[in-house]
C-alpha positions, 0 to 999 in steps of 0.5 A, spaced: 558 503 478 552 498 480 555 493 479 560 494 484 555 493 490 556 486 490 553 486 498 549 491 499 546 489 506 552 488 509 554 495 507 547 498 509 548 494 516 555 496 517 554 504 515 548 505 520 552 501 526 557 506 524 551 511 525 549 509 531 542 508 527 538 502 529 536 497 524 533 497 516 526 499 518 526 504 522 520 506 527 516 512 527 514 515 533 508 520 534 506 524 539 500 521 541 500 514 545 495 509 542 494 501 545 497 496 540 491 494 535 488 487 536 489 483 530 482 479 531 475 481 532 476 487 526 472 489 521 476 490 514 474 493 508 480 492 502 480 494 496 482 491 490 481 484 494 480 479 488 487 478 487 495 480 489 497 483 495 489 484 496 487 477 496 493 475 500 491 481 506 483 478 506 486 471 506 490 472 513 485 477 516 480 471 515 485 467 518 485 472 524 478 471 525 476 478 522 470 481 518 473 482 512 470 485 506 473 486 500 472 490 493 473 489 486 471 492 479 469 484 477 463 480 479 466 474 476 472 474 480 469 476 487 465 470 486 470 465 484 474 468 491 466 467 495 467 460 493 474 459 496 473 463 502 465 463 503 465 468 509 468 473 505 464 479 504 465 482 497 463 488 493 462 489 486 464 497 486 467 502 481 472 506 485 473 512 481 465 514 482 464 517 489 458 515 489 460 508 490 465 510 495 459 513 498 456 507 498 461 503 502 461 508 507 454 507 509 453 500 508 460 498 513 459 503 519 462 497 522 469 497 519 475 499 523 481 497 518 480 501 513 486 498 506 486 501 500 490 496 495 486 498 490 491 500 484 492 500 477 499 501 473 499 504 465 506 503 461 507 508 456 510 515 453 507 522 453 509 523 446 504 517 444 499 520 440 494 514 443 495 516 450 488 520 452 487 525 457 482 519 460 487 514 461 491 519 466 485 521 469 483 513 470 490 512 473 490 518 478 483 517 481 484 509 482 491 510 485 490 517 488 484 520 488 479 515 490 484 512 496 483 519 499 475 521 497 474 513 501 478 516 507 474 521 508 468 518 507 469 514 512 473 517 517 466 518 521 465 512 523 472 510 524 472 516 529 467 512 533 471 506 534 476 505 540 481 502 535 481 503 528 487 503 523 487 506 515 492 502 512 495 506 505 499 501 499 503 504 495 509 503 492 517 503 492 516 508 485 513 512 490 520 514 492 524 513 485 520 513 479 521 509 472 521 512 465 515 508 462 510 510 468 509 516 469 503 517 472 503 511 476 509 514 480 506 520 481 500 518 485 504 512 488 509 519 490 501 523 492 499 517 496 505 516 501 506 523 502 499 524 503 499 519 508 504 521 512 500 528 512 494 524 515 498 520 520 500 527 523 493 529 523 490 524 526 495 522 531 491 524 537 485 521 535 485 513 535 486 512 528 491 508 527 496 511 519 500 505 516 503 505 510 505 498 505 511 500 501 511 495 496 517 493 492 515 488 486 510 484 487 508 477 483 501 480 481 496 480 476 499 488 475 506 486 474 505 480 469 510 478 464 514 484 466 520 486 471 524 480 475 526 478 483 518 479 484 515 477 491 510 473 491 504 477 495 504 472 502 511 474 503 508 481 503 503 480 508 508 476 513 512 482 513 506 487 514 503 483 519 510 483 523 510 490 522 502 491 524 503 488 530 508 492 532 506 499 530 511 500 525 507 505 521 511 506 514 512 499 512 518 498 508 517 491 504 522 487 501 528 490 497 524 497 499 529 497 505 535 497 501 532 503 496 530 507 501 538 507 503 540 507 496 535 513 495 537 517 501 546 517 500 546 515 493 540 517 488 543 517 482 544 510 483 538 509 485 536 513 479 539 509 474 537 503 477 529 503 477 529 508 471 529 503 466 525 499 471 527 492 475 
C-alpha cells in the first residue's frame, strides 16, 4: 500500500485545497500579540553547537550578526569550531549535571535566544541483556530533562528581555516512533509536548516558543545509518524562513508529509518509520 503514493505532495495539496486548508505548514496562532524578533543584534545560547543541526544554527546567527554561544561535551571540537568561527563563544559543559546548566544560566544573563539542539539517539532492544538502566537515564536527560531544567533556569532573565525566544529541536520520531529507539522517541514525543504546553504558558509574556521538527538530517548522530537525509544547512534555511515569520512549530523537510500522513493514514505512517528510513 505505500507504494502506491507515487505522489504524495500533489495528493496532500490537493486534499487540503479540497478542505479549504491553507498550505503544508501550518501557522499557529496565540493569544498574545508579540513584535517579530530581530534577527540581529541577539545573544544565542546553543546547545550541541559543535557539529550538525548546532553548528549550522550558530554558523547562520554568526552571520546575522548575533552573539552566539554555543555548548559541547568536547574540548577538542569546540576548539577546532573557535578556529574557524573565532567569535564564537564556546563552552565545554556536561548537560545532564544541573549544576553546569546552572552555570550557564549565571555566566550568559545576556542571552535572549535560548536553542536547545543538544541530543543523543541510542538504537537497541529492551530484551538486550547489556542495555543498562544508565543508558536510558543518559537518553532522557540529554534529549528531555536537561532542555527543561536549562529553561528554567534560565527563564528569569529571559523574562527581562523586550524580546526573547526559546527555540526546542525535536524530531519527526516525536510524532511516529521507530522500533529500535524507544527512548529517544520517547523524549523527542515528552519534548514536543512539552513545548507546546510552555508556548501556551508563555504566551503573554515576551517569550517567544519555537519548535524544530527535524526530519533525517546528515549528522554525526545518523551516521552510517537511514537514507534521503537533509543536510543541516538546508534545515537552518527552512528554520530561518519560519523564524522570520513567527511560525512557532517548525515542520522541516519530509515532517510536512508525516504530519498528513500521520493525521488521516496512521498506519502508514506507522509502517513507514517503524522499521526507520
Amino acid at each position: 500500500m505505500v507504494k502506491t503514493i507515487s505522489h504524495p505532495f500533489t495528493l496532500y495539496t490537493s486534499f487540503l485545497a479540497f478542505l479549504g486548508c491553507g498550505g503544508l505548514n501550518s501557522t499557529i496562532k496565540l493569544s498574545g500579540k508579540k513584535s517579530p524578533m530581530s534577527t540581529q543584534g541577539n545573544t544565542v545560547l546553543i546547545t550541541g553547537g559543535s557539529s550538525g543541526i548546532g553548528l549550522a544554527l550558530a554558523r547562520k546567527f554568526l552571520q546575522a550578526q548575533n552573539r552566539v554561544i554555543i555548548t559541547g561535551r568536547d574540548s577538542q571540537k569546540l576548539a577546532d569550531v573557535k578556529k574557524v568561527f573565532p567569535d564564537i563563544i564556546t563552552e565545554v559543559a556536561d548537560l545532564t549535571d544541573v549544576n553546569a546548566l546552572q552555570k550557564l544560566a549565571n555566566r550568559y544573563p545576556n542571552v535572549n535566544i535560548l536553542i536547545n539542539n543538544a541530543g543523543i539517539q541510542y538504537n537497541y532492544e529492551f530484551m538486550n541483556q547489556e542495555i543498562t538502566p544508565e543508558l536510558i537515564d543518559a537518553e532522557l536527560r540529554t534529549n528531555l530533562i536537561a532542555p527543561l531544567q536549562l529553561i528554567k533556569l534560565m527563564l528569569p532573565n529571559l523574562q527581562r528581555k523586550p524580546k526573547a525566544a526559546i527555540v526546542n529541536v525535536s524530531s519527526g520520531l516525536a510524532l511516529v516512533p521507530k522500533q529500535s529507539a524507544p527512548v529517544y522517541c520517547g523524549s523527542k514525543a515528552g519534548i514536543h509536548i512539552a513545548t507546546k504546553a510552555l508556548r501556551w504558558q508563555l504566551e503573554t509574556t515576551s517569550i517567544k516558543v519555537f519548535e524544530i521538527i527535524a526530519p533525517l538530517v546528515d549528522t554525526p548522530m545518523t551516521q552510517g545509518r537511514g537514507k534521503g537525509k537533509i543536510s543541516p544547512d538546508a534545515l537552518v534555511e527552512e528554520f530561518w524562513h519560519d523564524f522570520t515569520r513567527d511560525r512557532y512549530e517548525m515542520r522541516i523537510g519530509k515532517t510536512k508529509l508525516l504530519f498528513f500522513l500521520n493525521r488521516w493514514f496512521p498506519q502508514i505512517a506507522e509502517k513507514i518509520l517503524r522499521r526507520g528510513i
